[in-house]
C-alpha positions in Angstrom: 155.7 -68.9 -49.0 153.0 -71.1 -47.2 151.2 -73.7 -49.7 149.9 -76.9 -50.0 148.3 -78.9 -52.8 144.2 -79.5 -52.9 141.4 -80.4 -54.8 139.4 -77.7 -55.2 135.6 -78.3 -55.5 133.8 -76.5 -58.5 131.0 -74.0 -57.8 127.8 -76.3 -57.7 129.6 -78.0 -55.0 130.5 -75.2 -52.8 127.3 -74.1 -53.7 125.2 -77.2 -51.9 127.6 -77.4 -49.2 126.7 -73.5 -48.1 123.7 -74.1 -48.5 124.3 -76.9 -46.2 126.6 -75.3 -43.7 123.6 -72.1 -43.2 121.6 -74.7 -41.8 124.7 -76.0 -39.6 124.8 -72.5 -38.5 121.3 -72.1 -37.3 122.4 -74.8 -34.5 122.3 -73.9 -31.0 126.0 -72.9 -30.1 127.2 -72.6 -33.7 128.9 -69.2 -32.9 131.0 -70.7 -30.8 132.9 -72.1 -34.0 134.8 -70.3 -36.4 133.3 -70.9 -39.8 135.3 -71.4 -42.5 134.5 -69.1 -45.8 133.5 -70.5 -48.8 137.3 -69.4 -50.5 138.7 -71.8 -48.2 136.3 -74.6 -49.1 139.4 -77.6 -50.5 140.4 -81.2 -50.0 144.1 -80.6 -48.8 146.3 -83.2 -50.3 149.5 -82.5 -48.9 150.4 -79.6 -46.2 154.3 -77.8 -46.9 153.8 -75.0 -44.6 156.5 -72.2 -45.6 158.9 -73.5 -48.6 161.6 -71.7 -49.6 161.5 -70.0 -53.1 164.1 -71.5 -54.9 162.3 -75.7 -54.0 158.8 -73.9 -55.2 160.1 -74.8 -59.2 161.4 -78.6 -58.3 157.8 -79.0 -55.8 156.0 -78.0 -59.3 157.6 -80.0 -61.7 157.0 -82.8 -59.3 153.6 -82.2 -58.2 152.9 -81.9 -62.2 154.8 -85.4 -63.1 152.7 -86.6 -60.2 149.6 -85.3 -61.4 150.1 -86.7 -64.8 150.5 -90.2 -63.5 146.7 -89.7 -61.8 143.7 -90.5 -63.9 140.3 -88.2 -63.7 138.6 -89.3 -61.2 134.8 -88.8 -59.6 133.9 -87.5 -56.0 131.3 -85.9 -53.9 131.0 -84.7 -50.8 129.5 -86.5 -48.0 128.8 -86.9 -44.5 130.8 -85.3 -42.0 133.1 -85.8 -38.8 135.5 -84.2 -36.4 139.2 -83.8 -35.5 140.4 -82.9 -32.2 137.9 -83.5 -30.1 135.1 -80.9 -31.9 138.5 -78.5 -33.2 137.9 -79.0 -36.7 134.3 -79.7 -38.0 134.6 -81.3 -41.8 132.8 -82.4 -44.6 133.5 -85.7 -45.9 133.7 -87.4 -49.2 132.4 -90.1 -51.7 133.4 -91.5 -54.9 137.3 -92.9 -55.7 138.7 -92.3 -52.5 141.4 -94.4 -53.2 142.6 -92.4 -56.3 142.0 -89.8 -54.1 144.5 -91.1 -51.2 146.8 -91.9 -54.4 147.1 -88.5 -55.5 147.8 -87.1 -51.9 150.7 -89.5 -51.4 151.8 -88.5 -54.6 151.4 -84.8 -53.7 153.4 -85.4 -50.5 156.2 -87.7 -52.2 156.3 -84.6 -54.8 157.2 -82.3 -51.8 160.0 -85.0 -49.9 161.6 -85.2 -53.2 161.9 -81.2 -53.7 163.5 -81.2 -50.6 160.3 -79.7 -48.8 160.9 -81.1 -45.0 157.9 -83.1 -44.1 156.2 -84.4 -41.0 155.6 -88.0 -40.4 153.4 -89.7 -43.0 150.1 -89.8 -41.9 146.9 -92.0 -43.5 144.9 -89.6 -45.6 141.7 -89.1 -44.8 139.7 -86.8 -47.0 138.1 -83.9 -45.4 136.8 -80.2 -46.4 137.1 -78.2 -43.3 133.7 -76.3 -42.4 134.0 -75.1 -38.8 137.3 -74.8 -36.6 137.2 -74.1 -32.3 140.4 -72.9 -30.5 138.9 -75.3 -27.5 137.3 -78.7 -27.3 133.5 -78.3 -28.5 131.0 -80.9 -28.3 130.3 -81.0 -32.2 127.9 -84.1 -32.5 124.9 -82.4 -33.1 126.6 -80.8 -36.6 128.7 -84.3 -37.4 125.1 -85.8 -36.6 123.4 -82.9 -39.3 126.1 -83.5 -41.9 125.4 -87.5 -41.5 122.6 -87.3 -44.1 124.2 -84.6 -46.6 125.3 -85.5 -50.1 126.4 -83.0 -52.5 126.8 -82.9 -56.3 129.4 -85.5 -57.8 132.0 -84.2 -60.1 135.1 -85.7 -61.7 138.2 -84.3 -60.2 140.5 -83.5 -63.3 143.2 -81.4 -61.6 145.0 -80.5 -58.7 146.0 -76.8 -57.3 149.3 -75.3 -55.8 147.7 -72.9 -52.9 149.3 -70.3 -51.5 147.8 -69.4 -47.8 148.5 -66.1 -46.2 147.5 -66.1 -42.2 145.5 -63.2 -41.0 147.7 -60.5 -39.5 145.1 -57.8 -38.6 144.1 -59.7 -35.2 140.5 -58.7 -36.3 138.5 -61.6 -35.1 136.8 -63.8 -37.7 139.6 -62.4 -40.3 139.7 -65.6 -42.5 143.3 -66.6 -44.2 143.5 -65.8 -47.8 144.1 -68.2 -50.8 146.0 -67.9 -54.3 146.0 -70.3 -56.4 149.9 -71.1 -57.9 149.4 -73.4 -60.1 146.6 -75.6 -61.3 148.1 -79.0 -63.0 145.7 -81.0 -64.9 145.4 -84.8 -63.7 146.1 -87.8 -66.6 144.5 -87.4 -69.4 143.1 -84.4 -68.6 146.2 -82.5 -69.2 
């Protein structure tokens, strides 16, 4: 099955940042991006693409020991930016990033040590996809709009297994799906 781990933001957040992202939408050009639904609205941690069923009960365990060693911690959302020359539009963040950061090395480590392969380690850097283009699209005016957005803070107290499923219809705008595996309590939340 196709997961990865996230933070998933609670409903006020997703909340202000649709609010947020209408306006984005309004922009000249803005449907020549492909939105991303509000289900798929999460701070990846760690990416494990398709993991075969019998690491999925060693990838818990460790993303839950993991978890446990990771205090509560607060964050917003923030600002905005770009990957890949305008191919992914994203929200940014605010708050502890560095527990943040913390708990997506953990979340990777979790995934090399259940035998999940993994890329190269790359530096984290916190992001909430809004907007994706097959092709490279000029997306300062939207980085430029998010530059002054702030949304609600909220303490992070968990982290979620996700299960993604790719659209297969070929329908265009078909959006992939996302169930939720597991949700593992951070610290002394748990």
């Amino acid at each position: 099955m196709r997961l990865f781990a996230a933070v998933l933001p609670p409903d006020d957040v997703t909340a202000a940042l649709a609010t947020e992202v209408a306006a984005l939408r309004r922009l000249p050009g803005a449907d020549g991006l492909r939105w991303t639904g509000r289900p798929g609205w999460h701070f990846t941690l760690a990416f494990y693409g398709e993991v075969e069923d019998d690491l999925v009960p060693d990838l818990s365990a460790r993303l839950e020991r993991a978890a446990h060693r990771t205090a509560p911690f607060g964050l917003a959302l923030r600002g905005g930016g770009q990957f890949g020359h305008g191919r992914a539009l994203w929200a940014g963040a605010e708050g502890d990033l560095a527990t943040l950061r913390l708990l997506a090395d953990r979340a990777e480590s979790a995934a090399r040590k259940a035998g999940v392969p993994m890329g190269e380690h790359r530096r984290y850097t916190p992001h909430l996809t809004v907007a994706r283009s097959r092709e490279a699209f000029d997306v300062r005016p939207y980085v430029e709009a998010l530059d002054g957005f702030t949304g609600p803070s909220w303490t992070v107290t968990g982290l979620a297994l996700v299960r993604s499923s790719l659209p297969t219809s070929g329908v265009p705008g078909e959006q992939p799906r996302y169930e939720t595996v597991a949700r593992i309590p951070l610290g002394a939340s748990g």
